[in-house]
C-alpha positions in Angstrom: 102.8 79.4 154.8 105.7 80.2 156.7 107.7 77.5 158.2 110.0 77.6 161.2 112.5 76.5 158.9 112.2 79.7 156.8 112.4 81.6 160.7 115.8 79.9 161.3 117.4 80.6 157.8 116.2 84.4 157.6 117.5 84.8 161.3 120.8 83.1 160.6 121.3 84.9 157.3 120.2 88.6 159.3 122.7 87.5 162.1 125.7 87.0 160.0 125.0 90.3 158.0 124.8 92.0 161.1 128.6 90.8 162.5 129.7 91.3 159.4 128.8 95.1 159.0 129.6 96.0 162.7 132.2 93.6 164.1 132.3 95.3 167.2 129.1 93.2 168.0 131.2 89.9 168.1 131.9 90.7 171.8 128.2 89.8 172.9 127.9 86.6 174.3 124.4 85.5 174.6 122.5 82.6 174.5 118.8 83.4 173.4 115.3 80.5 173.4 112.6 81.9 170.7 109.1 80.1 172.0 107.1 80.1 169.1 103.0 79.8 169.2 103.0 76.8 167.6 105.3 74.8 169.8 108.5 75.0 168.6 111.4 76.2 170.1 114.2 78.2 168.2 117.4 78.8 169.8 120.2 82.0 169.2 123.4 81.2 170.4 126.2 84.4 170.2 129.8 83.2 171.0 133.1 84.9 169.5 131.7 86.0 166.8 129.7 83.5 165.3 126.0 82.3 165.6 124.2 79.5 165.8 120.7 79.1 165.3 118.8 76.0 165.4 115.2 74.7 166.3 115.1 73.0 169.8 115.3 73.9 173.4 119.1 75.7 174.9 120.2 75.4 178.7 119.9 78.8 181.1 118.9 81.6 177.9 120.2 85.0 178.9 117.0 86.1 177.0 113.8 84.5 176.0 111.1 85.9 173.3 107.8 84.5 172.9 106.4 85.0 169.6 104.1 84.3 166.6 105.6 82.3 163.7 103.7 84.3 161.2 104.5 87.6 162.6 108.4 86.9 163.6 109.0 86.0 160.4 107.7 89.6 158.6 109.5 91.4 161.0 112.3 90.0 160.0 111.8 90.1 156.4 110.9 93.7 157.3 106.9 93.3 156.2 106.3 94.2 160.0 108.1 96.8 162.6 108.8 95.2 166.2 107.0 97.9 167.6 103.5 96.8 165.9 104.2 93.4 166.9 104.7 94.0 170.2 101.8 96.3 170.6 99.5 93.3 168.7 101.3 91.2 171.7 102.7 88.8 169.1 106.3 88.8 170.1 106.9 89.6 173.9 109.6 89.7 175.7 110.9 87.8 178.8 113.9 87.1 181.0 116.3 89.7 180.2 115.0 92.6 178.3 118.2 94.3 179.0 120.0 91.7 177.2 117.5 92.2 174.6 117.4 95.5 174.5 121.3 95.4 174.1 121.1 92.9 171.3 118.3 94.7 169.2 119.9 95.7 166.4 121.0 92.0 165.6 117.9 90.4 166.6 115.2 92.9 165.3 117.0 95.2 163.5 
């Protein structure tokens, strides 16, 4: 069973991949709240370059996904496309999609 834990570590670890192959993506400042099905709360936070993930709630997101545990966690382990997942209406979207849209390749991708 998948933990949010193992959500925060695998999105950490795919966020600093991510800068590190295209640093041109440091220049995104966002500030992103993951509300998960089961009641917790994961923040994003992008600033100069770095990230900082962490369970809990964040002040004024720029973006906001609601999602599955389960199913956030194989998309980003790549068991699951986003595009499934947001057909099945497991993650979804709110606030900002342009930010999200914008930020795809680092949050999804």
């Amino acid at each position: 069973m998948v933990s949010t834990e193992d959500l925060i570590r695998v999105i950490k670890e795919r966020f600093e991949n991510k800068l590190k192959e295209k640093p041109e993506l440091a220049k995104f400042d966002e500030r992103i709240l993951i509300k998960l099905t089961n009641g917790d709360r994961v923040y994003i936070i992008l600033s100069q370059g770095k990230v900082n993930v962490g369970k809990g709630d964040i002040e004024q997101p720029t973006a906001e996904v609601e999602a599955d545990l389960e199913t956030l966690y194989k998309v980003y382990v790549s068991e699951m496309s986003l595009i499934a997942a947001m057909i099945r209406r497991k993650v979804r979207p709110k606030g900002s999609v342009r930010t999200l849209f914008k930020i795809r390749s680092l949050l999804f991708g």
